[in-house]
Structure formats: structure tokens, C-alpha cells
C-alpha positions in Angstrom: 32.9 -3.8 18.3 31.7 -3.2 14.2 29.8 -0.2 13.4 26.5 -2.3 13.0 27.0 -3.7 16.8 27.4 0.4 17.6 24.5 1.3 15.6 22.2 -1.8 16.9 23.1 -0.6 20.4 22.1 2.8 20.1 19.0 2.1 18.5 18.0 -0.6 21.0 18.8 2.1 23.6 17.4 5.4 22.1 14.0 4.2 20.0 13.2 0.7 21.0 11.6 0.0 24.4 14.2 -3.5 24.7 13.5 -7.1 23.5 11.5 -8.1 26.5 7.9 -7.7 27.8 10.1 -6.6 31.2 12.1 -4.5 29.3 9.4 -2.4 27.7 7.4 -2.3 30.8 10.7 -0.6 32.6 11.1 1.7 29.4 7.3 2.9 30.0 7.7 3.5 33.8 10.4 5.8 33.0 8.3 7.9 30.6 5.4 7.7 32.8 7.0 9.3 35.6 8.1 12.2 33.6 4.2 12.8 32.4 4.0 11.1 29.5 2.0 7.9 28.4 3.1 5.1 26.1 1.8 2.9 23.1 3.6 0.2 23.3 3.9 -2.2 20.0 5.2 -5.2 20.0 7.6 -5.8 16.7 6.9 -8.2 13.7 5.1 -8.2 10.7 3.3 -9.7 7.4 3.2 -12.8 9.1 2.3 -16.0 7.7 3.0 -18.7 10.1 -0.2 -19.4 12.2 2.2 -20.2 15.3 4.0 -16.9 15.0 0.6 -15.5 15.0 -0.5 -16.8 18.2 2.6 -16.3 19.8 2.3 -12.8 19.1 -1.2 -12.5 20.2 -0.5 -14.1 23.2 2.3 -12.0 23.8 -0.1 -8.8 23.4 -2.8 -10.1 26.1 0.2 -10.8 28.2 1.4 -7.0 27.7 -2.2 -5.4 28.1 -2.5 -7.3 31.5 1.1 -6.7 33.0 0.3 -2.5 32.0 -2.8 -2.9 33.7 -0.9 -5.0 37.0 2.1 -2.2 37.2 -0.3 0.4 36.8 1.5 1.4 33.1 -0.2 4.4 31.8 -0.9 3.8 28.2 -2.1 1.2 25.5 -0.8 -1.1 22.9 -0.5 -0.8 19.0 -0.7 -3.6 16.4 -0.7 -4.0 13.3 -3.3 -6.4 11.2 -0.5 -8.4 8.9 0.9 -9.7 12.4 -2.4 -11.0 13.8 -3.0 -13.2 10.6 -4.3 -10.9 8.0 -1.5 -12.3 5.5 -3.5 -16.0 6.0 -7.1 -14.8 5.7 -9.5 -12.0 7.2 -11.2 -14.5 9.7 -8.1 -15.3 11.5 -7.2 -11.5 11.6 -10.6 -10.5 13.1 -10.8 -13.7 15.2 -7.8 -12.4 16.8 -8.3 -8.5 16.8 -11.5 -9.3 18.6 -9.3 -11.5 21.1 -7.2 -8.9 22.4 -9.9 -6.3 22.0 -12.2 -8.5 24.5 -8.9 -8.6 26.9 -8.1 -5.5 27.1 -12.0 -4.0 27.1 -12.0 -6.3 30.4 -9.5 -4.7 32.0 -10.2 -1.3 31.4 -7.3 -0.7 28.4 -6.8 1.2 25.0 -6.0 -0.8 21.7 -4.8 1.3 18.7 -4.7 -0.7 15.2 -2.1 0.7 13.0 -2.0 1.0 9.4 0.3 -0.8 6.9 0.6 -1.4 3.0 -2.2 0.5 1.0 -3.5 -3.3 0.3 -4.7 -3.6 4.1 -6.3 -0.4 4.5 -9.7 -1.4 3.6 -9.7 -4.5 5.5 -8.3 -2.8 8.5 -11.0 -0.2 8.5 -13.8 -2.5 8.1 -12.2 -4.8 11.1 -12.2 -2.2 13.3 -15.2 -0.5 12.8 -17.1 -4.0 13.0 -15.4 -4.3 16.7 -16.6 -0.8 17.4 -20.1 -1.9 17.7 -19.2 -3.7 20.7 -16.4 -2.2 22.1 -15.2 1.5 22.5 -11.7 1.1 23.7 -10.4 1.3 19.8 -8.5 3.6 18.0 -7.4 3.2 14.4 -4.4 4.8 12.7 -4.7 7.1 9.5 -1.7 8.1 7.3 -2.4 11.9 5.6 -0.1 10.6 2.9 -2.6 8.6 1.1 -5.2 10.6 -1.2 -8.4 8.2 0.7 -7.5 9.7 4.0 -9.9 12.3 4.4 -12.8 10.1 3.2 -11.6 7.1 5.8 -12.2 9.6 8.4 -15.4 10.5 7.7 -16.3 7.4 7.3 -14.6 6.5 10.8 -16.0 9.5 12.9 -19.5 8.6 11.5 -19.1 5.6 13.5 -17.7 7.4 16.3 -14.3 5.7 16.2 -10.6 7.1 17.4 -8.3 8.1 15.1 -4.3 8.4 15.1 -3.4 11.0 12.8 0.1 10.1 11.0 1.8 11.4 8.1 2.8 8.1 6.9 5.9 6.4 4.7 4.7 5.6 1.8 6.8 5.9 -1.6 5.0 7.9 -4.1 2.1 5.9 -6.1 0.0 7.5 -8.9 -3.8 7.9 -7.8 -2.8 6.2 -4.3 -0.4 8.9 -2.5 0.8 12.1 -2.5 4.1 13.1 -3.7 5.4 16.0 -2.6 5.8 16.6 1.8 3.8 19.8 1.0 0.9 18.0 0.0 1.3 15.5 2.6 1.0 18.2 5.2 -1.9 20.2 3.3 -3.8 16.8 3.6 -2.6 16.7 7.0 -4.1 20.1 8.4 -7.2 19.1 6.4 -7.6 15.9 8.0 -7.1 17.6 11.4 -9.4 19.9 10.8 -11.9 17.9 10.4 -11.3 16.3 13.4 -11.3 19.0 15.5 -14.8 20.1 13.9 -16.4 16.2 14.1 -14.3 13.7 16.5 -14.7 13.9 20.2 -11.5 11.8 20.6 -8.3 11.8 18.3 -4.8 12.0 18.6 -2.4 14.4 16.3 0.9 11.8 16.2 3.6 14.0 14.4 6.7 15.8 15.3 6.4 18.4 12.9 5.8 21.7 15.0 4.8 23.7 12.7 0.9 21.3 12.6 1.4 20.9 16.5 1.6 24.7 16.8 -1.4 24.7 14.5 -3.4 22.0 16.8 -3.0 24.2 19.7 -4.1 26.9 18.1 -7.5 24.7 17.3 -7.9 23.5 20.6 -8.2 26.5 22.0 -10.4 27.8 18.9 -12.9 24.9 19.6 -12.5 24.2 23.2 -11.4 21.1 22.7 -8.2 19.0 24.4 -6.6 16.1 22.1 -3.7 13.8 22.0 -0.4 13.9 20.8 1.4 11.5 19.5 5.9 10.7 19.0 7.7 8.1 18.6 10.6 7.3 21.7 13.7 8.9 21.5 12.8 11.8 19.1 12.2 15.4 19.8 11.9 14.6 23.2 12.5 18.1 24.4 9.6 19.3 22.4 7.3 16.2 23.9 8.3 17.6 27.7 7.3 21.1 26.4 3.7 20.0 25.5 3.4 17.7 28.5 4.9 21.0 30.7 1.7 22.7 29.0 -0.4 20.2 30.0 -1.4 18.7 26.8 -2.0 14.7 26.9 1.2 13.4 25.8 1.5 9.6 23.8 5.1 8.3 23.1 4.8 5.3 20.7 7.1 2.6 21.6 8.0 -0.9 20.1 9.7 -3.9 21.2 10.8 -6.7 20.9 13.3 -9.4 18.5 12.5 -7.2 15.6 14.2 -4.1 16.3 16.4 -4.2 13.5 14.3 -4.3 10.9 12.4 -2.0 12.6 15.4 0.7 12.8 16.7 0.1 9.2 13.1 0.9 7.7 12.5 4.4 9.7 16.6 4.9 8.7 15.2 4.5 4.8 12.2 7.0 5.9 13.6 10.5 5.3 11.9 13.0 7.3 12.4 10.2 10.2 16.3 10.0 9.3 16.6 13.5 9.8 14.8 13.7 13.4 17.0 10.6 14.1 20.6 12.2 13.1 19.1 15.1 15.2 18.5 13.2 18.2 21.6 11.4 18.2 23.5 14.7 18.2 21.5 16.1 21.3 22.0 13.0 23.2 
């Protein structure tokens, strides 16, 4: 077997949740059972190809209402370039609204997540359109570009749900911070407004140094939130917070994709290190 074969293997296994819908429904039973909840994404990108976009929003009402059927504790995450924001902003919100109306209906949780710089301002302005008629929506933010802190205040004005990230951007001028340090200072201020303005958020890192941080804040302001990992990393930490009783979110994608899904967190440092880590602690 090559090395690549090895490595595709151990990704599938570790940090995807498999290639099929049954696959990634097994993979979220399992971390159910041990306390934790799932946001399950299903993988692909930037499309352009109107039948690739259908397929995958008919692939994502076919997830919310399988989760819902098995009694899968969790919600889905996608990503506005794969439900036609590449081809124009109507298709994209046509089909947000879609899956949004399906999973509203059956009592679910849709998280959009955030991609190139380029999207951020039609992403926000999708999602808190939908807001006005639905309230099972979250939105991820990404501490890493400079407009964060505005986009949530913008976002809690409207009483939306936000998914705190640090993001993987590479360094722009005017656009995104630099240096990790600042990343995390824009972090902790980002949080800290939530905790002072947003009823509802989730802090997805797996720094501990900000999760020790959020704890402290929730007990300063009375206040419980989410946390947020991605599968197969720092897992003993994310059974430690669930063992505490804190409301525990385990982001995991699927499907054909996985490669290219593996190679880019591979490419995103802090990631590569939490991954090397986690393949030496089993």
C-alpha cells in the first residue's frame, strides 16, 4: 500500500465522518453516545455546475431529515460557494432558504460557514435576510479577519448565532491579521462581546488557553455557551468539557471530498500541529 493510500486511510478514519450519508450518520451516533453533538458538513466547494449544486442540496435535506429520523443530536454546516454562490446570489439564497425551510420544519439547526474574504459580505447579508423568518440559523465568524468584530455586532443586532473560529486565512494587508497573537487578541475580543450581547453562540477552538478563558466568562456572566472541534482532534480535552457538563459540538464532514479536505487543514499550521498530535495519541 503507498504512503498516500496510508495517509488517505487514516484521515478517512480519524477526521472525516466516511463518504456516505450512512457513514456519517454511524460516525455521529458514536459521538453522541459519549455526550457530544455533531455538525455534520457535507464536503465540496466553489461550485459552478448547477447539477452539482442541486445534488448537494438535495443531499443536505436528505441528511437534516435522516438526523431528525435516527434521533442524531446535532445540525449541519454549509458553505455558500457549494449552494451556487459561484453562479449568482439568487441561486445561493434560493437554495439557503430551501434547506433552511427543511430543516425549520423539522425542528433542526443550520450553521452557514464562512469562506474566501470575497463571500463574507454576501454570506452575512443571506443569512441575516433568512433570520427574519427563521431562527434556526447560525453563521460562522473567523477572528482572523480585521471586520470580525464589526460583523458581530452587526449579527447580534439582529439576534443571530454566531460560530466563533480563528480561521485560515494567509496574511492580507488591511484584510487579516498576521501574527497568531493578534488573531487570538481579536479572538477574546470577539468573545467578549458575545458573552456581554449574544444569548446564543458557540466558542469553536481547541486552543485551551480561550476555552479556559470562556469558562471563566460563563461563570462571570451566568451564562452557558457552546463549544465547538473539529473530529479526531483534542478529543481528550472535548470529553473533559463534556464531563463538566459544558454543551459540546464536534464538527464533522463527509463525503467524496475528503482529500482535498485533509490536504488543505495539512497546509493550515496550527491544525497540522493538533493533527501530528493526535495521530501520536491514537
Amino acid at each position: 500500500m503507498s504512503f498516500a493510500s496510508r495517509i488517505g486511510i487514516v484521515f478517512a478514519k480519524k477526521w472525516i465522518g466516511g463518504i456516505t450519508i450512512s457513514d456519517a450518520l454511524r460516525e455521529s451516533e458514536k459521538l453522541n453516545v459519549v455526550g457530544e453533538k455533531v455538525i455534520i458538513n457535507y464536503l465540496g466547494e466553489e461550485l459552478t455546475d448547477s447539477a452539482k449544486v442541486r445534488k448537494t442540496v438535495n443531499m443536505y435535506i436528505e441528511i437534516l431529515k435522516d438526523m431528525e429520523s435516527d434521533g442524531v443530536q446535532g445540525s449541519i454546516a454549509v458553505k455558500p460557494t457549494q449552494l451556487g454562490l459561484n453562479i449568482n446570489y439568487r441561486t445561493f439564497f434560493s437554495n439557503y432558504e430551501k434547506i433552511a425551510d427543511c430543516a425549520d420544519g423539522i425542528g433542526m439547526f443550520v450553521w452557514m460557514d464562512m469562506e474566501d474574504y470575497m463571500t463574507v459580505d454576501s454570506s452575512i447579508k443571506a443569512y441575516i435576510s433568512l433570520l427574519k423568518k427563521h431562527k434556526n440559523l447560525g453563521i460562522c465568524i473567523q477572528a482572523k479577519l480585521i471586520r470580525s468584530l464589526d460583523d458581530i455586532m452587526l449579527i447580534c443586532k439582529n439576534k443571530g448565532v454566531v460560530r466563533l473560529v480563528k480561521g485560515a486565512y494567509r496574511a492580507r494587508d488591511h484584510i487579516t491579521y498576521s501574527q497568531k497573537s493578534e488573531v487570538d487578541r481579536n479572538y477574546l475580543r470577539c468573545m467578549g462581546y458575545l458573552f456581554k450581547n449574544s444569548a446564543k453562540f458557540m466558542v469553536a477552538t481547541h486552543d485551551s488557553r480561550i476555552i479556559d478563558i470562556a469558562k471563566d466568562m460563563e461563570k462571570r456572566y451566568h451564562k452557558k455557551v457552546m463549544f465547538g472541534m473539529l473530529k479526531g482532534i483534542r478529543q481528550k480535552l472535548a470529553q473533559e468539557l463534556v464531563s463538566e457538563h459544558e454543551d459540546m459540538h464536534i464538527y464533522m464532514p463527509f463525503g467524496e471530498e475528503w482529500l482535498n479536505y485533509s490536504a488543505r487543514r495539512l497546509k493550515e499550521l496550527e491544525h497540522s500541529v493538533l493533527i501530528i498530535r493526535s495521530i501520536i495519541s491514537g
